[in-house]
TILUM-630131 format. One record per residue (C-alpha): z, x, y. Coordinates in pm, whole numbers, plus 50000, padded with zeros to 5 digits. Last residue first. Layout:
REM residues N
ZXY...
***
This chain:
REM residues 284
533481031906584529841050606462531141080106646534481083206473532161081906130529841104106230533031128006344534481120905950531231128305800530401158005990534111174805949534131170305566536851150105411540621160405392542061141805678545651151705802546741129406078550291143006265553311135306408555121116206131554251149605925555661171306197558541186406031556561184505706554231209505751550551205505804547511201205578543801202705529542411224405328539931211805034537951193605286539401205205709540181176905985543791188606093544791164306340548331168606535549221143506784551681151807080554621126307240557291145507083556291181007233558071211407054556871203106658553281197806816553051228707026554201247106680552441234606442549311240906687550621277706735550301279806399547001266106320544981286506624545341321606608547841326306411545991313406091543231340506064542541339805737544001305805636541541280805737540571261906029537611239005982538921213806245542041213106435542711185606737545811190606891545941158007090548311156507408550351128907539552711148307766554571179707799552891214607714549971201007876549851228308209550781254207973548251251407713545631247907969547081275408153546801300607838543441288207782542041297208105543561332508141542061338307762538591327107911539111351908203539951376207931536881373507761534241370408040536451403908171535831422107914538111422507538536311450907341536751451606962537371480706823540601478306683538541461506386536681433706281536381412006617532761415506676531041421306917527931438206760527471474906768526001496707002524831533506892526411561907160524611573907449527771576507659527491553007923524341532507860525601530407485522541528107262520841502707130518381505406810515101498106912514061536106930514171537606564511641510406476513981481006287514841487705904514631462305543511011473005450509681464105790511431455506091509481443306426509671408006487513901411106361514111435106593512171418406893514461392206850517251409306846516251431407187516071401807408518781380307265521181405807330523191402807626525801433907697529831437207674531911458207885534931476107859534001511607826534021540407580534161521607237533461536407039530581512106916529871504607304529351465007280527101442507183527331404807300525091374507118527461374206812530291364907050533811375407008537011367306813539051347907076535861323907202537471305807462535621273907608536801248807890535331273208145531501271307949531551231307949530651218707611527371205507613525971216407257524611249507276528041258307493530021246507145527641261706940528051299007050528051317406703531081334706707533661307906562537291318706620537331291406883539981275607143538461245607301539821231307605540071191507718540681166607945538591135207831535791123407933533031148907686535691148407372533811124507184530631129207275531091167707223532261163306890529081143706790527211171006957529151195506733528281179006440524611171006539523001186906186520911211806105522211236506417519411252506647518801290306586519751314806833523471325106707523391321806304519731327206225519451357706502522691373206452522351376206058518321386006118519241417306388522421423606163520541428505891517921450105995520481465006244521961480905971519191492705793517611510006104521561526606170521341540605853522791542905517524171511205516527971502905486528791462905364530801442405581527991421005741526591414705397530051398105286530021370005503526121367205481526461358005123525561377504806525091411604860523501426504522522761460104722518621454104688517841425204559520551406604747519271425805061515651417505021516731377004948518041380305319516661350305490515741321705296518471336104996521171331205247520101297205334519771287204955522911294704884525801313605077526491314205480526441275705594525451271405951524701236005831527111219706108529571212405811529611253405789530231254506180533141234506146534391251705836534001287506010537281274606272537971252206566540921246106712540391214607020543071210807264542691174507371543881156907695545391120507791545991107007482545281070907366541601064707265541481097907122544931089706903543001055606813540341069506657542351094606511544831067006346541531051406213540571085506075543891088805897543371055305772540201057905592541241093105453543941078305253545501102705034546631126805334548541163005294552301171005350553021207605315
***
């Protein structure tokens, strides 16, 4: 893996890589929305869920979301107040505006595993947008016996208004209008997961976009990717790149930012946080 040692360079290469291609494919990953302040450890978990910690000993929101309650009331106690602060609430800091600025004439696409909806919260046209993990503001039949997802602003808020000692009112947790079954958040966690038709027109969107620039000066632009999921969106990007000689690589990510060395003379690896570096784009 080659990786940069002047980050002052590799952003003026970016600068002029946006200046110069014709389309971006944005990746974007957790790290994006953690430089965005949607940070899930700290003081921002302890502002929100300092009962829980007390409680089970969770200590991030990651890891909270995981853990098994003893009843439905619980769960959605947390999940009412983890969707809530992470999907509704405003971001601390313009990073994905800044993006958005940047991006905003050019032909582009973003393909997300992110789940908290920042990119339409911040401009970014709703067809040039694929979230491939879900949506925290969807729930879904928890069997699931249909595939169809629901809005739930409505009924989280009034959850998190409404819980005492860590669990919602009983009737307010959602049922399945089909079967009667609890709802759950969609979520991408296990085989589960429904794909509707919101999601796969999105995928049917993406899949031309990549097609239609297979050829051509084309910026793969990844940012905050790292290596949980990295088929999704860093592989195939090391990939388009290695098989189209006029693309760009970027892989914006502190502590993991990299790429492999058939497309090192390709690419611009900048290890420096994703706010800082977009500021700093923005600024030029």
């Amino acid at each position: 893996m080659q990786s940069t040692q002047n980050c002052s360079e590799q952003i003026s290469k970016l600068k002029t890589a946006l200046k110069e291609v014709d389309s971006v494919l944005i990746g974007a990953g957790a790290g994006l929305s953690t430089s965005a302040g949607f940070t899930y450890s700290g003081d921002r978990f302890f502002k929100y869920f300092a009962d829980f910690h007390e409680k089970y000993g969770i200590s991030d929101m990651y890891s909270g979301g995981f853990y098994s309650y003893a009843t439905l009331e619980e769960f959605w106690a947390w999940w009412s107040r983890h969707i809530l602060y992470n999907r509704y609430t405003e971001s601390q800091k313009p990073v994905y505006s800044d993006l958005y600025e940047l991006v905003k004439d050019k032909d582009y696409f973003v393909l997300t595993t992110n789940v908290d909806h920042c990119f339409q919260k911040s401009g970014f046209d709703k067809q040039r947008l694929f979230y491939a993990q879900g949506d925290y503001g969807l729930l879904q039949c928890s069997v699931p016996c249909h595939n169809s997802t629901y809005d739930n602003e409505e009924l989280v808020r009034k959850m998190v208004a409404e819980q005492k000692d860590m669990k919602i009112p009983s009737e307010l947790i959602p049922r399945c209008p089909i079967c009667g079954k609890p709802m759950t958040t969609n979520l991408r966690c296990d085989d589960r997961f429904v794909e509707d038709e919101g999601w796969y027109a999105a995928y049917d969107r993406y899949v031309s976009f990549v097609k239609a620039h297979e050829r051509g000066r084309i910026l793969y632009l990844e940012l905050g990717v790292g290596g949980n999921t990295p088929a999704i969106i860093k592989y195939p990007f090391w990939q388009l790149t290695n098989q189209n000689p006029s693309a760009t690589y970027a892989c914006i990510n502190k502590g993991e930012a990299e790429c492999p060395p058939q497309i090192s003379k390709q690419s611009i690896i900048i290890n420096a946080d994703i706010g800082d570096v977009l500021e700093e784009l923005s600024e030029k």
